[in-house]
NUVO-461378 format. One record per residue (C-alpha): residue in three letters; y, z, x. Coordinates in steps of 0.2 Angstrom, whole numbers, plus 5000, padded with zeros to 4 digits. Each point is the difference from the previous one (the first is absolute). Example, Ala and Ser with C-alpha at 12.3 -4.5 7.8 and 13.67 -1.06 7.14 Angstrom:
ALA497850395062;SER501749975006;
This chain:
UNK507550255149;UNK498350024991;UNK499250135013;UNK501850124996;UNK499649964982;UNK498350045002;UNK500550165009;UNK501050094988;UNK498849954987;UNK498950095010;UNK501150155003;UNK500250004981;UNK498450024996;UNK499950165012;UNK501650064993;UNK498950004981;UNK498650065007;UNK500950195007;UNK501350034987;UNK499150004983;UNK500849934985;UNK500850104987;UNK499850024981;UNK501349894990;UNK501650084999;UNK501549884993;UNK501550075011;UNK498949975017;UNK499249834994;UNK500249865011;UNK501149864996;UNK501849925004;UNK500750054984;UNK501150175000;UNK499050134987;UNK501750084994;UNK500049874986;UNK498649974989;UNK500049884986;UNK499450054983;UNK500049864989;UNK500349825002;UNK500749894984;UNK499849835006;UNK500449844992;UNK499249835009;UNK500849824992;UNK499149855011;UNK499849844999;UNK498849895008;UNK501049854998;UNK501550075012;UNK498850095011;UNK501150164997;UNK500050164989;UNK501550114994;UNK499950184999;UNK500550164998;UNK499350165001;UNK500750194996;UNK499150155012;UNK500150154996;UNK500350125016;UNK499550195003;UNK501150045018;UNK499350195008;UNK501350005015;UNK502049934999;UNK499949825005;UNK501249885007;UNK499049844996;UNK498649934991;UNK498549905011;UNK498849894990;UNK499049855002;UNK500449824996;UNK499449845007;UNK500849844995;UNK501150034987;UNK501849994999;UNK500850144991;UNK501649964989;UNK500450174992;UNK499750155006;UNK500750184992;UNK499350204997;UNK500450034983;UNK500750155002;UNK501850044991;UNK500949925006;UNK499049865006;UNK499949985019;UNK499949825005;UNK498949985016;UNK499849875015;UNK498549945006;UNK499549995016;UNK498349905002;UNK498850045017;UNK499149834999;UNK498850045014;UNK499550184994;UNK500249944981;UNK501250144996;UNK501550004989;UNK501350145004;UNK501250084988;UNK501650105009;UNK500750124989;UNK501950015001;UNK499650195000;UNK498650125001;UNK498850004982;UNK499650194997;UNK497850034994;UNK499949954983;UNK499349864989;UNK501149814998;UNK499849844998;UNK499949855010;UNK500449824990;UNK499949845010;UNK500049834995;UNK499149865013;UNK499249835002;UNK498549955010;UNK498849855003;UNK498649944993;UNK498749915011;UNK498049974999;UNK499950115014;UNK498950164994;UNK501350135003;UNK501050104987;UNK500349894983;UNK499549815005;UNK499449854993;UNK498149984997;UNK499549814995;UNK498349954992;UNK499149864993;UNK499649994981;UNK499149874993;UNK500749895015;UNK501650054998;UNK501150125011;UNK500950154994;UNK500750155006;UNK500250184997;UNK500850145008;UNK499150165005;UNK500450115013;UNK499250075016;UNK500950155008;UNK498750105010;UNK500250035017;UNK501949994999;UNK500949874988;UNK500450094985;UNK501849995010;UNK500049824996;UNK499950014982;UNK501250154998;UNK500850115014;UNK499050174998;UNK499550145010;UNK498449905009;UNK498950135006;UNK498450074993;UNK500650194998;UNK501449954990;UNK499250004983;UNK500849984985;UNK500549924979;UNK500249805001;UNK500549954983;UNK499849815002;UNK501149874990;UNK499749825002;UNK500849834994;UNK498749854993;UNK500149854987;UNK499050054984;UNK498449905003;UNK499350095017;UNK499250165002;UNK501050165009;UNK498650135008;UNK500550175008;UNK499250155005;UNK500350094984;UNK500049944982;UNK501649914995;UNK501450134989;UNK501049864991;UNK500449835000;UNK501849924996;UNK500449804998;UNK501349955009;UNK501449864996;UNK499449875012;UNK498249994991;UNK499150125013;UNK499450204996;UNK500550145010;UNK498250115001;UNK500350195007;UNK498450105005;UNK499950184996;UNK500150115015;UNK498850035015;UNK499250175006;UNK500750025015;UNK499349905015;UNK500249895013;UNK501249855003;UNK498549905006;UNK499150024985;UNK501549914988;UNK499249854990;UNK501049834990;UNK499149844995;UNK501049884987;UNK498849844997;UNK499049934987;UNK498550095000;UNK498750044989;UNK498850144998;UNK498550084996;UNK500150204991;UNK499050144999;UNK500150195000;UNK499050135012;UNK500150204992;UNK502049964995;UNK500649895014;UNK500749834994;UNK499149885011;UNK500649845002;UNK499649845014;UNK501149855000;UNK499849835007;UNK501049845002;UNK499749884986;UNK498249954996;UNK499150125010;UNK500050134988;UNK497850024998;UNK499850015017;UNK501050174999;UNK498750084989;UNK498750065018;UNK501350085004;UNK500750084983;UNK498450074999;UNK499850075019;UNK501750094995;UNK499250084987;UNK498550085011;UNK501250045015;UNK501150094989;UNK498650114992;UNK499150025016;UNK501650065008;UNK500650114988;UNK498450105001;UNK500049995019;UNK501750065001;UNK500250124986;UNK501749934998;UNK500349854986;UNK501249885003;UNK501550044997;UNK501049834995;UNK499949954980;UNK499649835007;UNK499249925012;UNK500549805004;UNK499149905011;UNK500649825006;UNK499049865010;UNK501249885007;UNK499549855014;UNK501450045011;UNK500250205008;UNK500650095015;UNK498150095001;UNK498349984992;UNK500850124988;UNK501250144994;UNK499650184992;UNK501949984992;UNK500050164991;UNK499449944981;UNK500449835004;UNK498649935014;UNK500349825006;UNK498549935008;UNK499949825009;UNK498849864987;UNK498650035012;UNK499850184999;UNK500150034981;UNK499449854989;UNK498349954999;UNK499049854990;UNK498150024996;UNK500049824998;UNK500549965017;UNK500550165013;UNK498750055014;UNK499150184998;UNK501150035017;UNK501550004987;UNK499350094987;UNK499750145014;UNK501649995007;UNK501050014984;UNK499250154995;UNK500450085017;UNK501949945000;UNK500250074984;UNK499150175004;UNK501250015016;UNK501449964991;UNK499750134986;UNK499750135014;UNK501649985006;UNK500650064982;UNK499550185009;UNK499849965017;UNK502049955004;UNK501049994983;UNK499550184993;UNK499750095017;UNK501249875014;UNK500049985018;UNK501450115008;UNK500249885013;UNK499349825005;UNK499150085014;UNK499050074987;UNK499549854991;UNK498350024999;UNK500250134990;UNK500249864988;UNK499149885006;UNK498550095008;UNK499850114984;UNK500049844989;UNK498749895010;UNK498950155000;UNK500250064981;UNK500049824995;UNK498349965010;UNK499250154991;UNK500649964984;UNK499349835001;UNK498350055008;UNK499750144984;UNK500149854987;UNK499349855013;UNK498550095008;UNK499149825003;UNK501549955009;UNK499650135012;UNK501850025006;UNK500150145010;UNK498649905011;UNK501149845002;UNK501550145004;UNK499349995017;UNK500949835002;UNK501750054996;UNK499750145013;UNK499149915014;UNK501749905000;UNK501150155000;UNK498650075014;UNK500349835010;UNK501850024998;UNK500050205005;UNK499049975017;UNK501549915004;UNK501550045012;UNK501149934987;UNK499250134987;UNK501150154992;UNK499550164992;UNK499649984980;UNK501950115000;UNK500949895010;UNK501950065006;UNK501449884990;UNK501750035009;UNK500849894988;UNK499749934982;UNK500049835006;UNK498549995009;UNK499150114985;UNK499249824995;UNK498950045015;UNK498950124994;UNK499449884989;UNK498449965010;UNK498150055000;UNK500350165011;UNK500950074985;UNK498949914986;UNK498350015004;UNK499850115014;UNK501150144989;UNK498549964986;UNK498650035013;UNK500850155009;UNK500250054980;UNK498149984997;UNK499650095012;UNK501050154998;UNK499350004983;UNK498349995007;UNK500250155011;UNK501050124986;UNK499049944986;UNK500449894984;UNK500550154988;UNK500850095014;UNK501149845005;UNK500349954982;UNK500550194995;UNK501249985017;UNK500649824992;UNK500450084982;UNK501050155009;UNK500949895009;UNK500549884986;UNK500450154988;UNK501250115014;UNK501049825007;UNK500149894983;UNK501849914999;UNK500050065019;UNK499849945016;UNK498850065014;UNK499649995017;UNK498149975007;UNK500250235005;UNK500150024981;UNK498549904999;UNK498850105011;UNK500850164994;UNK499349964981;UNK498249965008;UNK499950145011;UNK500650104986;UNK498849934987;UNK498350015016;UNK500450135009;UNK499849905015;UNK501549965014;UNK500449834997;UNK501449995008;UNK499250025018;UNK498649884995;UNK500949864991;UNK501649995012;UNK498949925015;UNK499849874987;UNK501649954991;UNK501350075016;UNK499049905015;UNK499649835001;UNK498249945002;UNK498450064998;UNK498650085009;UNK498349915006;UNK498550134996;UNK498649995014;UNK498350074995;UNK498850055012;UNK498450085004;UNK499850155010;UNK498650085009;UNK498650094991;UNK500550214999;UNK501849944998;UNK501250094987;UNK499749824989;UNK499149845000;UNK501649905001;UNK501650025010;UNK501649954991;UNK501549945010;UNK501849944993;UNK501249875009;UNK501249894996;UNK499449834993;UNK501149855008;UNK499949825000;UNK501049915011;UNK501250155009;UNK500150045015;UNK500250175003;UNK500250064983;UNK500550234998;UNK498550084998;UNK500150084982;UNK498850114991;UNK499650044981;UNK499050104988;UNK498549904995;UNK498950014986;UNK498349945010;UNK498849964984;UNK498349965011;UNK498350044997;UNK498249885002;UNK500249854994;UNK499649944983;UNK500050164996;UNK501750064993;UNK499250134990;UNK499750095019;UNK501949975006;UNK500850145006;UNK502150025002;UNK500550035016;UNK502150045004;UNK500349955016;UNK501550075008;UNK499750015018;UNK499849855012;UNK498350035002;UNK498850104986;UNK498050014999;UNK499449944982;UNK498550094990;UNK498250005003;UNK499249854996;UNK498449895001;UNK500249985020;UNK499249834996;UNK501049934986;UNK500949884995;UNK501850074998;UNK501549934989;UNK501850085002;UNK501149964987;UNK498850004986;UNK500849924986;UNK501449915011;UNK501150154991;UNK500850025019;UNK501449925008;UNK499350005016;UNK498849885009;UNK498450055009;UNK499149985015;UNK498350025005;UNK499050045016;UNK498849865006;UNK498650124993;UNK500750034982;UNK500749825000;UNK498249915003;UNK499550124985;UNK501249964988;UNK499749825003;UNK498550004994;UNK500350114986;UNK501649894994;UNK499049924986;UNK499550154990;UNK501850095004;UNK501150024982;UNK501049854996;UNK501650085006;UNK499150075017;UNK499649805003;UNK501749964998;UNK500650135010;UNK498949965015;UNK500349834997;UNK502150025000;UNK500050125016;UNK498649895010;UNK501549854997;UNK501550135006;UNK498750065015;UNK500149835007;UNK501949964996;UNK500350175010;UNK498749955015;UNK499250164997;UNK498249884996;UNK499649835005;UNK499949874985;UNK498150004998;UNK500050174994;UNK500949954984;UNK499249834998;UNK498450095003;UNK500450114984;UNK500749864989;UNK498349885005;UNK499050194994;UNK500949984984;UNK499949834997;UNK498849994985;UNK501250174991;UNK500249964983;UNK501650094998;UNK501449894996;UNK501450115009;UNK498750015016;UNK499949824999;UNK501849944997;UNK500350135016;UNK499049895012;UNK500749854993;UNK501850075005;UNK499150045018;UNK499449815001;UNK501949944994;UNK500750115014;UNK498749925013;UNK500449864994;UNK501950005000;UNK499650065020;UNK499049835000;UNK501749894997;UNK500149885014;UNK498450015009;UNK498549895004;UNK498950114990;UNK500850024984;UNK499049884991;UNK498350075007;UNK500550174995;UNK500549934982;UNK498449914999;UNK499050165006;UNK501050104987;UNK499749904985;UNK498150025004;UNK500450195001;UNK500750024982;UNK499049864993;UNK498850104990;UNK501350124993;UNK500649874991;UNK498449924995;UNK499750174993;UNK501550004989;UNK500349814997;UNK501349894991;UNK499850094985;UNK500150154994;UNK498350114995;UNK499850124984;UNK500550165003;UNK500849965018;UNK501150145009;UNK502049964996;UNK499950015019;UNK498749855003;UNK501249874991;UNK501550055013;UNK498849995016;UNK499249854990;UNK501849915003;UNK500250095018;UNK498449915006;UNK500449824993;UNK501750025008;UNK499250055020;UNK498749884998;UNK501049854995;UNK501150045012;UNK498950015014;UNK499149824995;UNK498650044988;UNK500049814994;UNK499250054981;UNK501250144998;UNK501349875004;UNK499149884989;UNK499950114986;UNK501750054999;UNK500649835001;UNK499249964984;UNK500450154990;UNK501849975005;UNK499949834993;UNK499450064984;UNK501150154999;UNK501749845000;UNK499149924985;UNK499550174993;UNK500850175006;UNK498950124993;UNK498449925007;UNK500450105016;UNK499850184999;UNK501750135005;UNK498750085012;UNK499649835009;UNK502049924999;UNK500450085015;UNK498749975010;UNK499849804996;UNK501849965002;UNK499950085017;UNK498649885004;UNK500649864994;UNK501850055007;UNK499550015017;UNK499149845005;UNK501349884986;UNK500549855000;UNK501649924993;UNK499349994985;UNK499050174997;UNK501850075007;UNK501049914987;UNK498850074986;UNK500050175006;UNK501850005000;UNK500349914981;UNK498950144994;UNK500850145008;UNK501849934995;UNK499549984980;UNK499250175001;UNK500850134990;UNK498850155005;UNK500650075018;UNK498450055006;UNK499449804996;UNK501649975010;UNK499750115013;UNK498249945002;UNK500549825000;UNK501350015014;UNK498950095010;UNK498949864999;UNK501249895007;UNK500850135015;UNK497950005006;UNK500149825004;UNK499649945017;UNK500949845002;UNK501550015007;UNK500949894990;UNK499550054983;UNK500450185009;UNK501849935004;UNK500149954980;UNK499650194995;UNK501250065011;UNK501349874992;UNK499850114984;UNK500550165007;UNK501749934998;UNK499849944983;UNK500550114984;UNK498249964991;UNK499450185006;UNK500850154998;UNK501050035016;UNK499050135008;UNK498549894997;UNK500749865006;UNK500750065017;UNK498150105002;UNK499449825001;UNK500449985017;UNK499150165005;UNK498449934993;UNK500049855008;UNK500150105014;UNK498650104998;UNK499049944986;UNK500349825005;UNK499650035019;UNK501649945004;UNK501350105010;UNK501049885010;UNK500249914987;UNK500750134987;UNK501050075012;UNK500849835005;UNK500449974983;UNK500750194997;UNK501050005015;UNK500949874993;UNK500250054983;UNK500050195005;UNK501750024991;UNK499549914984;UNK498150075001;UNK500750195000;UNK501450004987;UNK498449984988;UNK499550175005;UNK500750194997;UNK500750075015;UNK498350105004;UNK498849845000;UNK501149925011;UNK499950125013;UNK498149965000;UNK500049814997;UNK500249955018;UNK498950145009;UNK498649954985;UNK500149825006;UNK500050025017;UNK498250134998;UNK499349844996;UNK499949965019;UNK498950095011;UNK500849955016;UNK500750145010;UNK501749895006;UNK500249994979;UNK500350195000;UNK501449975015;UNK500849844989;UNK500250124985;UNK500850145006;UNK501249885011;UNK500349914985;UNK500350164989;UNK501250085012;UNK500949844998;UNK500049974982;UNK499350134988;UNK501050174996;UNK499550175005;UNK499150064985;UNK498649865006;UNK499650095014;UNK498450104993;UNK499449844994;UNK500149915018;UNK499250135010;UNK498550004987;UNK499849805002;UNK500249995018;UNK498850165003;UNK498949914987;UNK500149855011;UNK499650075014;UNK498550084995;UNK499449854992;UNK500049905015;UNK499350145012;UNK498750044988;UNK499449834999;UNK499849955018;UNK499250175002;UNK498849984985;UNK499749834995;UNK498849995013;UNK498850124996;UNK500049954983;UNK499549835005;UNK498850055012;UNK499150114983;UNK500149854986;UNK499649865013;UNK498450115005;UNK499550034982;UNK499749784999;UNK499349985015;
């Protein structure tokens, strides 16, 4: 079954490759929906209520027919529709028939309706659930006490289950929004509200002016009792609301709006176009957040922010979020995606515009530096058999919640920085603002994309960039010297760069080869490669050399014995993002087998005394990895103790406390070191954090946000009863979710297995948020070290565990346990059990896990050895 899938996923990518996309055109767009109707307007009317779980509704659209029709095909997804009728004269009264499976709703016409412009008028019910799909339930804790709001959460495709619509991303148009609420709580849209009328019963009736024409996906409601915090950026009405008593710690992010706003609307040339624009943080959400056209909703953790208590980590992340976020105000709701096979178009565009955004006003956070981690995960993901190309084919809208994954995030953001890279900034920026200015209230396809770049650089993007977004995977760049009187010093040579495939299509790319002596980028030189093999330029026959200067490439590179002695020894005086480069494709050598262990560990023992904290925190995640390879072995301990000694004086250099004038940077890898070192054994770390965490019960803000993290993590994972039964009273009177978080991930690190049994208890309890509670059992498995044990407990709750979850997480919730193991027999057990038990749609999800598995345990036998041969050498 897996080898045909893998087949015609295969063929598919081929297919991409020869026939290249074409600009958007509506009537050819792809999609289930028939393009002879088009809606124009949408007057909806929404009356919930929480108490019932249910919602009435009704909703008038107004419908532009080009050809004679003889029915009407929309979506709609769990709602029962009463009344159904085009308002034509006289009225025709129409049946409906529901598709359940494809979510369609079919109207026959008793006879054919001429082109021409009517109305549709239905009247329907629906469901409303804490599941994080079209209008639900959202609970939170204020001040001890539970309430709950409703917001909405339609993107991929669950506008259809708020009211039947036309579900598609090409389908833009007018959603006047009218909704239903007792006078005390809050009712947020995406535009302003139009008018307000009481109603008999005590409750108001608030109606929205209308929406430029957009997407379905982007619709936004949230009824709750909220408050806010106001400002105003050159005319936009800015507004960020909370749940009752976090109102301050919205005032980062208030401010953060303000600079994105300005920063974008000089990037773009375009202002935003809304009169308004609303954000929301809200504990429970279907994602991290949501770029809701004028009316963002973001999860707690990724908008609110306390000086008084949230780690530097947050105050980072907020900023990005909401940079991402705002992006998308451009990038998706003003220019859409024609199709979901085009997500990154969204996506993509919004990670790198929102990383830009926050490097320009955060230079000491070094951003596009630490970048390299979201993309060495899309890279290790990308090697991959169970890769896709950035513009992956979606046959079906069903599965567009797929492309919600690395490939199309942070690989679409490198590949994006790269292009920029070789046009230019103001030749790529000119490209953006044409494209923005020619497809506003449009969609587009990635053809119209490359036609506004080539346009604006008069270069052929569209043969470069296609190897890039149309094929999977990436190439591995292998420098070498050649002979003296040859063409070049160096001989360039492109192949594809697998992990873990076995005989993976030989594909081939244009590569942007920055190289050049190295520390010395001032002397780089660009080389295209095109050709398999290509001589570089002249160079110092005896230098050092560096390709990828500036780790601007999405590419690894690989070195001749010669060239790789040299850069060795060079590695210290390389730029900081030429250490993290050699340091992130030495790891990804040895994963692919291409270099034995000691090569990296040779180059992280060079850089041990680095005083970069993003070089440093990067071979902290190598020793994590080693020591996650480690589980189960007689030399675990002795690899632990050797490790500790290793990173030892990294953290005498920084210490406990914080010193005067200190990178932002040095408090997060402050809290990284305390975190592996009390892990691996370090008795003081331990001892330390054992205090502090007894002064922070009797005195909360004796313990720094930067240091929370890290010493409930410590304390977490070697507890007793009694530390596991205060960890657990703080989290549940916390009101702050990223205390919460941080407490309850204290107790899922925890090694005893039956305090580990008491965590995994909770998951079934309603004191976390649902998604946050079924996640539990994921981090006992990983975090807590403890996979048998979680999946015992899942597979007998499985039923409870993912009807916590949207449809899209509960796909991955078995295939994200199961990775825990790093058995090979594991990767066998999953996929029997998954052709047993879990639907279709999982299928991505299982191949992944099971390839992951299967990696990880032949990786290990093959590796492990050398690396305990190098550490048990260096103590010798």
């Amino acid at each position: 079954m897996y080898r045909c899938i893998s087949f015609w996923i295969l063929f598919s990518f081929l297919v991409l490759s020869v026939f290249a996309e074409e600009p958007f055109v509506f009537e050819k767009n792809q999609g289930r929906l028939p393009k002879t109707i088009i809606p124009q307007r949408y007057e909806v009317r929404i009356d919930p209520s929480i108490e019932k779980g249910a919602f009435n509704g009704s909703e008038t659209v107004s419908l532009a027919v080009s050809q004679p029709v003889r029915e009407i095909v929309l979506h709609s997804s769990g709602l029962e529709i009463s009344h159904a009728r085009l308002l034509t004269e006289p009225e025709i009264a129409l049946t409906p028939k529901l598709n359940a499976e494809e979510q369609t709703l079919t109207f026959a016409l008793p006879q054919e309706l001429p082109p021409g412009t009517y109305k549709l008028a239905l009247d329907f019910t629906g469901k409303l659930t804490e599941q994080p799909r079209g209008l639900y339930i959202s609970p939170y804790q204020a001040n001890s006490v539970t309430g709950k709001a409703l917001v909405t959460q339609m993107e991929a495709v669950d506008c259809r289950r708020m009211f039947p619509c036309w579900d598609e991303p090409a389908f833009r148009a007018e959603f006047v929004l009218t909704a239903v609420a007792p006078e005390k709580l809050r009712v947020i849209s995406n535009m302003p509200v139009a008018g307000e009328m009481s109603l008999a019963d005590g409750r108001r009736e608030v109606t929205f002016a209308p929406t430029p024409k957009m997407a379905s996906y982007l619709v936004a409601l949230a009824i709750g009792d909220f408050e806010e915090v106001r400002g105003e950026m050159e005319g936009t009405q800015l507004a960020v609301f909370t749940t009752p008593g976090k109102r301050e710690q919205a005032r980062y992010a208030l401010e953060s709006t303000k600079k994105v706003l300005s920063f974008y609307h000089d990037y773009f040339g375009i202002k935003y176009p809304l009169p308004k624009l609303d954000q929301l943080a809200i504990p429970s959400t279907g994602a991290g957040a949501m770029e809701n056209w004028g009316c963002i909703i973001y999860n707690d953790n990724t908008l609110l922010y306390d000086p008084a208590t949230s780690a530097q980590s947050m105050r980072e992340r907020v900023f990005a979020v909401i940079a991402h976020e705002i992006a998308h105000q451009w990038f998706g709701n003003l220019v859409t995606m024609a199709w979901w096979d085009n997500l990154w178009l969204n996506e993509g565009f919004a990670s790198w515009m929102g990383t830009k955004c926050t490097d320009h006003f955060n230079p000491d956070w070094k951003v596009w530096l630490r970048a390299a981690g979201s993309k060495e995960y899309a890279m290790r993901l990308d090697a991959r058999a169970t890769t896709h190309p950035i513009q992956r084919p979606v046959a079906q809208d069903s599965r567009a919640a797929e492309g919600f994954d690395e490939i199309t995030y942070s690989k679409g953001q490198a590949v994006l920085r790269m292009i920029e890279s070789w046009l230019g900034e103001d030749a790529f920026r000119s490209g953006i603002r044409a494209y923005m200015q020619e497809h506003a209230y449009s969609n587009t396809t990635t053809a119209d994309l490359w036609a506004s770049l080539a346009k604006s650089s008069g270069k052929p993007v569209r043969e470069f960039a296609a190897g890039w977004t149309e094929q999977p995977g990436f190439p591995v760049i292998t420098v070498s010297t050649l002979p003296a009187g040859s063409q070049g010093s160096v001989q360039l040579e492109q192949s594809r760069f697998t992990i873990h495939q076995k005989d993976p299509a030989p594909l081939r790319w244009q590569v942007p080869v920055i190289y050049g002596p190295a520390g010395a980028p001032n002397r780089a030189v660009l080389t295209l490669l095109k050709d398999g093999v290509q001589p570089g330029t002249l160079l110092d026959p005896d230098a050092a050399i560096k390709a990828n200067i500036g780790d601007v490439g999405y590419y690894r590179v690989a070195y001749d014995s010669a060239l790789a002695r040299r850069l060795m020894k060079a590695a210290p005086m390389l730029a900081e993002a030429d250490r993290l480069n050699a340091l992130n494709d030495a790891w990804a050598m040895v994963q692919a087998g291409r270099t034995p262990a000691a090569d990296c560990l040779d180059l992280v023992n060079a850089l041990s005394d680095d005083r970069s904290p993003t070089i440093v925190q990067r071979i902290v995640d190598v020793l994590w990895s080693i020591d996650g390879l480690e589980r189960g072995t007689p030399n675990r301990d002795g690899f632990r103790t050797w490790a500790c000694g290793f990173l030892r004086p990294q953290f005498e250099r920084l210490g406990w406390e914080p010193k005067p004038g200190e990178s932002p940077l040095d408090a997060t890898l402050r809290g990284s070191l305390i975190s592996i070192l009390g892990a691996f054994g370090s008795e003081e770390i331990v001892s330390s954090a054992r205090a502090r965490f007894a002064a922070y019960l009797h005195a909360p803000a004796s313990l720094p946000g930067d240091l929370r993290g890290a010493v409930f993590s410590v304390v977490g994972h070697d507890a007793d009863a009694l530390t596991w039964e205060q960890l657990h009273a703080a989290a549940r009177k916390e009101d702050s979710f990223e205390q919460k978080r941080s407490l309850y991930s204290a107790l899922v690190s925890a090694r005893n297995p039956s305090l580990a049994k008491q965590t995994l208890a909770l998951s079934l309890t309603d004191e976390l948020i649902a998604q946050d509670a079924a996640r539990l059992v994921q981090r006992v498995a990983h975090d807590g070290e403890q996979p048998q044990l979680a999946w015992d407990f899942a597979h007998e709750h499985l039923d409870a565990l993912l009807a916590k979850l949207s449809d899209t997480s509960a796909n991955h919730y078995v295939p994200n346990l199961f990775e825990a193991f790093d058995d090979a027999a594991r990767a066998d057990e999953l996929e029997a059990f998954a052709r047993k038990n879990l639907p279709a749609v999982a299928e991505t999800s299982v191949a992944k896990a099971a390839d992951n598995i299967r990696f990880q345990a032949e990786f290990k036998a093959r590796v492990l050895p050398q690396i305990d041969a190098w550490w048990q050498s260096r103590i010798r």
